[in-house]
N, C-alpha and C positions, 0 to 999 in steps of 0.2 A: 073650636078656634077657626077662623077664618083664614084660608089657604094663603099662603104668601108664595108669588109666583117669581120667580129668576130665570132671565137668558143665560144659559148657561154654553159657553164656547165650543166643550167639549162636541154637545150633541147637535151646537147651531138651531136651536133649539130654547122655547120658554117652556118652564116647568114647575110644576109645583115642588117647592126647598122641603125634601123630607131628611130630618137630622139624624146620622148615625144613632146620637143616642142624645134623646129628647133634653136629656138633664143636663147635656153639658155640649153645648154649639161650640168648634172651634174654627179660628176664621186668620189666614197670614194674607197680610199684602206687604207686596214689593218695596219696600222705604229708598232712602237716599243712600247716592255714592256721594260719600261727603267731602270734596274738594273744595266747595265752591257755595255761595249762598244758592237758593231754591232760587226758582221762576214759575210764575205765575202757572204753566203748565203741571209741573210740580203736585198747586195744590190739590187739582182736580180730582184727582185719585184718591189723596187723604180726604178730601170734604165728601164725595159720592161713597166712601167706601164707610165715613165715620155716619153718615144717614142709616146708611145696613147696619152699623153694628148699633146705633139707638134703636131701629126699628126690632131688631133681634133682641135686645134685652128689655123690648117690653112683651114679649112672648116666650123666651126660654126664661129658668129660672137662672140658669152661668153659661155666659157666653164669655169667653178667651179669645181676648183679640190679640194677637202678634204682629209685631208690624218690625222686618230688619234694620240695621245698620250695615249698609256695607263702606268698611273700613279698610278690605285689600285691595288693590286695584288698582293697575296700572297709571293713571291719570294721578291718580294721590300719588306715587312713587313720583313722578315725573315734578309735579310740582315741590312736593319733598327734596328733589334734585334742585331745582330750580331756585327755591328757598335756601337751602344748607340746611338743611334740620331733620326731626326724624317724624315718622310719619304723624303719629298721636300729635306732633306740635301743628301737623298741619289739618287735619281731620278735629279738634278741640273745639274749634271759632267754629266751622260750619257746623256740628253736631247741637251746640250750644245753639246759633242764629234759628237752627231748624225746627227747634225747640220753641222757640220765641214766635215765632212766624206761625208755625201748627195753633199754639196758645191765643194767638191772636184772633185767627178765624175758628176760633171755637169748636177745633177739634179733638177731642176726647185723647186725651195721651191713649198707648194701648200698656194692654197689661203686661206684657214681657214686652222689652225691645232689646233682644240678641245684637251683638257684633259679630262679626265674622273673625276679629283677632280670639274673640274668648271660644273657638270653639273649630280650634284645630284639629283637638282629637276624633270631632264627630265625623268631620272632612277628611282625616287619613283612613276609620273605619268604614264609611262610605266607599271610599276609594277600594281601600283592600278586598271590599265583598264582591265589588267589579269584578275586578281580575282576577279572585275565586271565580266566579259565576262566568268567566269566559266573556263578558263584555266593555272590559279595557286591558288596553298592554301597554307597558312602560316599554321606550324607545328612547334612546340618548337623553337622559335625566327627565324626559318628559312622564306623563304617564296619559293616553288617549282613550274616549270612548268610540269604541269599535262601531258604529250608526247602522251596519251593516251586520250585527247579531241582533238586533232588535228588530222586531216584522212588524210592529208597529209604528217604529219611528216614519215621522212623517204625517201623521194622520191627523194629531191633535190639530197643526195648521194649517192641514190638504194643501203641503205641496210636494211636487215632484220630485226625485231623486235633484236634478237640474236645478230647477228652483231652489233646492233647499242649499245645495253650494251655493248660487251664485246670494243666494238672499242674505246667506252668513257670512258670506266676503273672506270665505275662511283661506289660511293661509295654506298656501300648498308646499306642504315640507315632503323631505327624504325620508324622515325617520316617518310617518303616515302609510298606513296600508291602503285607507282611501281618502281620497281628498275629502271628505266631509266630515270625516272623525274630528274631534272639536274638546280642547285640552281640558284635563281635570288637574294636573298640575305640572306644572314648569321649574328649571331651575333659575334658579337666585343669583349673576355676582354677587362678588364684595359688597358692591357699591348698594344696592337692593336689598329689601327685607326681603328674611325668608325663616324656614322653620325646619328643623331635620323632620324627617322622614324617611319610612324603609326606600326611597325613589333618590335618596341623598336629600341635599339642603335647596329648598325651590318655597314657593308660593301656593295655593291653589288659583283656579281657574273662577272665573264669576259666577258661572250656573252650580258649581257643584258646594257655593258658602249656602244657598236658599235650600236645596235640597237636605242639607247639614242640619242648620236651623230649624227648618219646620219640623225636619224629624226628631229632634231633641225634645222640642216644645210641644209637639201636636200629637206625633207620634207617626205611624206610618201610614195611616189613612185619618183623614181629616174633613170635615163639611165645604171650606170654601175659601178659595188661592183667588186674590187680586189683583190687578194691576191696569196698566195702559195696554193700549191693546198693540201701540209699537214691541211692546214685550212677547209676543204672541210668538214671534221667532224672531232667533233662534233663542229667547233665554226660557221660555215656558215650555216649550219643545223640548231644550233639554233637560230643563226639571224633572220633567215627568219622564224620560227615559233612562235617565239616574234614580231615580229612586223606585221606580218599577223592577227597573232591572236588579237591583240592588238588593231589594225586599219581593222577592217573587211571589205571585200571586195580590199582590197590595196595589189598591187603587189611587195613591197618593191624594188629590183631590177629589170631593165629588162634584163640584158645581163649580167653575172658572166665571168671574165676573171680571171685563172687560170694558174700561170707559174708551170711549176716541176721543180723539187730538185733539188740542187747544189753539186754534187761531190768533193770531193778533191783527186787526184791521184787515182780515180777510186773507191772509198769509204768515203761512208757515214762520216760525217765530227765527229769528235771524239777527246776529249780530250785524252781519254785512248789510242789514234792510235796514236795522237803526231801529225795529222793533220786539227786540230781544226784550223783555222786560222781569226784573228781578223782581219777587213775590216785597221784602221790603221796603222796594221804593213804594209801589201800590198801594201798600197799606200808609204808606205815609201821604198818599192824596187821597184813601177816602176809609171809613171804618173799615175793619173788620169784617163785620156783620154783613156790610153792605156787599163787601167782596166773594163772601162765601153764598149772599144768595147770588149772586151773578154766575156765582161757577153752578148753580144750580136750578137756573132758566133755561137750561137747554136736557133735554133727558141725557143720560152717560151717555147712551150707545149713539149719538148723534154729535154730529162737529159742532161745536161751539167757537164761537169767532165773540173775543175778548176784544170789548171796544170803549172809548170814552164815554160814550152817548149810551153804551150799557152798560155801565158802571152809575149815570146819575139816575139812569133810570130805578135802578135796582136802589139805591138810596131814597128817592121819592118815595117805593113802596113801602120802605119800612117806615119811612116817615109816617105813612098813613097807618098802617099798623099801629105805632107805638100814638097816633093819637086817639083810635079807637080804642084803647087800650085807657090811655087817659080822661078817657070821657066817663071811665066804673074806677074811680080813684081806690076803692074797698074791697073789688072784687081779685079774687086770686085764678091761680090756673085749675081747671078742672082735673079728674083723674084721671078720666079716658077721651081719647082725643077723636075729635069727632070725624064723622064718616065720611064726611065730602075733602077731608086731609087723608084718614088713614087708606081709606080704599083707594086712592091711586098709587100711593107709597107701595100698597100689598101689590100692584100689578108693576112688576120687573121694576121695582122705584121709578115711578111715573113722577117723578119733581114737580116739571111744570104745571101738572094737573092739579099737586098738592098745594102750590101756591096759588093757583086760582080759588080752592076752597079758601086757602088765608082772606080771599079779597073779598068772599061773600061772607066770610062768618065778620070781617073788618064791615061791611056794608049794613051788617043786622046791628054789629054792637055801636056805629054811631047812630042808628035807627033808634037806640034805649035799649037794645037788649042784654040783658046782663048775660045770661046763661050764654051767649053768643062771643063775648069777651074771654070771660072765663072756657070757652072750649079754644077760640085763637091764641089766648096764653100757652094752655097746653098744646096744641099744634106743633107752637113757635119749638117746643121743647125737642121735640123731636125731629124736626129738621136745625135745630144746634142752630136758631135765631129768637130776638126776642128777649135775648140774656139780662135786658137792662129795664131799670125804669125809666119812664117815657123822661123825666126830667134828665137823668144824666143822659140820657141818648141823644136829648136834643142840645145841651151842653157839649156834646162832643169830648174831645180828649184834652180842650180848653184849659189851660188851671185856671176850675173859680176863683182864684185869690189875684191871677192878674186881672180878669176881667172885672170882678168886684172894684178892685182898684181905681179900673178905668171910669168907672160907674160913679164911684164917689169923687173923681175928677169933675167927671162933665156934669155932677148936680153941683158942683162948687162953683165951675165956670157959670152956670144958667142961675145959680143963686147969686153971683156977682152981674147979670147980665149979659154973662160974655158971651152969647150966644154964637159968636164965627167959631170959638172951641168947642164949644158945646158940639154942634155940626161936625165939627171934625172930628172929635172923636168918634160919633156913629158913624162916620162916613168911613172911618180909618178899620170899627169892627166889622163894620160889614162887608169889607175888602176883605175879612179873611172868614166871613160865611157867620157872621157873627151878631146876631136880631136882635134888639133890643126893644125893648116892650115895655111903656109907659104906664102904670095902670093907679087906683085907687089907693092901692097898698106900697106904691115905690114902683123902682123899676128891675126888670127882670130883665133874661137874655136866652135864647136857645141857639141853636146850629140852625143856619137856612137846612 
């Protein structure tokens, strides 16, 4: 089997992915805090991460992919406050929207998706082995991890004692031995959820629900932890010092993959810029498909800058796809996908390299090559594009039955002569990206 190679954050460092244990790959990335609908930055991490786990389950026989819910959390409290209601009313609609959104750009649900509410007891036993093991102490209803028993801390994100306060903006309490120590659980009012525990009645802390999770589900050492690479500190930083510390001698992850930011129009994504954009509206100005190859023209480990003008581009490609594709109406997807897509996937997911092979095997199969079709089918599969036949793709999300409709309109108007309607009607589908195409057999219609 040909080597599959991974930057891996830990070592800063590309390497070849060798699996704990061949039979069974296991793989968590960081999910949503669900207050609130997704933004387009959002999805990057689900689509770059959901490429690794197709490209891993056509070489392991079970790959376990886990991907969280976090459901505790101060922000959800506050809106909870804000609303009147209790927290699950307000975390419902985004868990559900995030659902829909993920579905949309055609990424793979994962096989567990843990909450942070079902799995309190994992979060008090984590906790308790701390402060066995001499690396947190509960202070005025809090309970702290000590940063300063651990001779590691620091290292996964090479920063400095300095660095690492000022980067966590942590708060500087009384009840603190040092200011960088960084909460595993707090207490609760009234007014606040909370959960008993030996520390009294509080919450946990955000880093220490992921470390809870993946050790439930994965276990204490696992193949490959997720995320944005803003996560990098403090929340990955403290994963791995909770759970090291926790489980001694256990290496929690072994390979950390890391994508960077998402741009919008070449800046930092900003409600106060007016280019803050929700992944739902997006999708309602262009496919799916089209959105997720767009999150995937840029390599992860590089900034991508999310723009209009790469957004049609990224739809013209697939345009041209799905008509290479319709020029072998008989032909199906192959089994194995071919070299000029898989060998840059194998190098650290090389994307954009893999879509350049889409453009030449796309180049061969309107050339007449069938075997050339049939390998871009299979391609499309694995980068989770390609999902459709050329006809609904060019119909879009359209109901055929309006536009049929409209169709048996304008051959009534032009069977009556009325040719100013007739015009109008084209002129009215094609305001909304809508071709209509005259031919021998009737008329048809695609998506510009």
């Amino acid at each position: 089997m040909t080597e599959l190679l991974l930057h891996n954050t830990r070592t800063r460092a590309k390497e070849i992915f060798v699996p704990i244990d061949p039979a069974h790959v296991r793989a968590y990335l960081c999910g949503p805090t669900v207050y609130d609908r997704a933004h387009i930055g959002n999805a990057r991490n689900v689509v770059i991460f959901d490429v690794l786990i197709r490209l891993l389950r056509r070489r392991y026989p079970r790959v376990t992919y886990v991907r969280n819910i976090t459901d505790i959390d101060d922000k959800i409290n506050a809106r909870a406050n804000e609303l009147g209601v209790d927290i699950e009313q307000v975390t419902r609609g985004p868990i559900d929207a995030y659902h829909e959104d993920m579905a949309a750009l055609f990424a793979l649900p994962p096989d567990i998706e843990p909450r942070a509410t079902e799995h309190l007891p994992e979060i008090i036993e984590i906790i308790g082995r701390l402060i066995a093991n001499g690396h947190a102490y509960a202070a005025e209803g809090h309970v702290l991890f000590a940063v300063g028993s651990d001779e590691n801390y620091g290292k996964f994100s090479g920063r400095t004692p300095e660095d690492l306060i000022a980067g966590a903006r942590v708060e500087v309490a009384p009840y603190k031995r040092d200011a960088g120590d960084f909460v595993l659980w707090k207490p609760s009012t009234d007014d606040l959820p909370g959960w008993e525990s030996p520390w009294g009645r509080g919450r946990p802390g955000w880093h220490i629900e992921c470390s809870a999770m993946s050790w439930r589900h994965l276990g204490e050492n696992f193949d490959i932890h997720g995320g944005g690479d803003d996560l990098i500190f403090p929340h990955h930083e403290n994963e791995i010092a909770q759970s090291c510390c926790a489980f001694p001698g256990s290496g929690f992850a072994n390979v950390w993959v890391h994508n960077r930011m998402l741009l919008v129009g070449g800046q930092k994504m900003s409600k106060s810029l007016g280019n803050f954009l929700v992944l739902r509206d997006v999708l309602a100005r262009a496919p799916g498909e089209a959105v997720r190859l767009l999150l995937m023209r840029t390599h992860y480990r590089s900034t991508l800058d999310f723009t209009d003008a790469g957004l049609l581009a990224a739809k013209a490609e697939l345009d041209r796809f799905y008509r290479a594709i319709a020029a072998h109406p008989s032909v199906r997807a192959a089994d194995e996908i071919p070299a000029c897509v898989m060998d840059p996937l194998r190098d650290d997911l090389n994307t954009p390299g893999a879509i350049a092979g889409l453009h030449g095997l796309a180049d061969a199969a309107m050339a007449g090559d069938a075997t050339a079709c049939a390998g871009l089918q299979a391609a499309g599969r694995v980068l989770g594009i390609l999902n459709m036949t050329p006809g609904n793709w060019f119909r879009g999300d359209t109901s055929a039955a309006s536009v049929d409709a409209f169709i048996e309109e304008r051959q009534a108007a032009r069977a009556a002569r009325d040719f100013a309607r007739a015009d109008e009607i084209r002129k009215s589908l094609e305001a909304e990206g809508i071709l209509l195409e005259d031919g021998p057999q009737g008329t048809t219609w695609r998506r510009r």
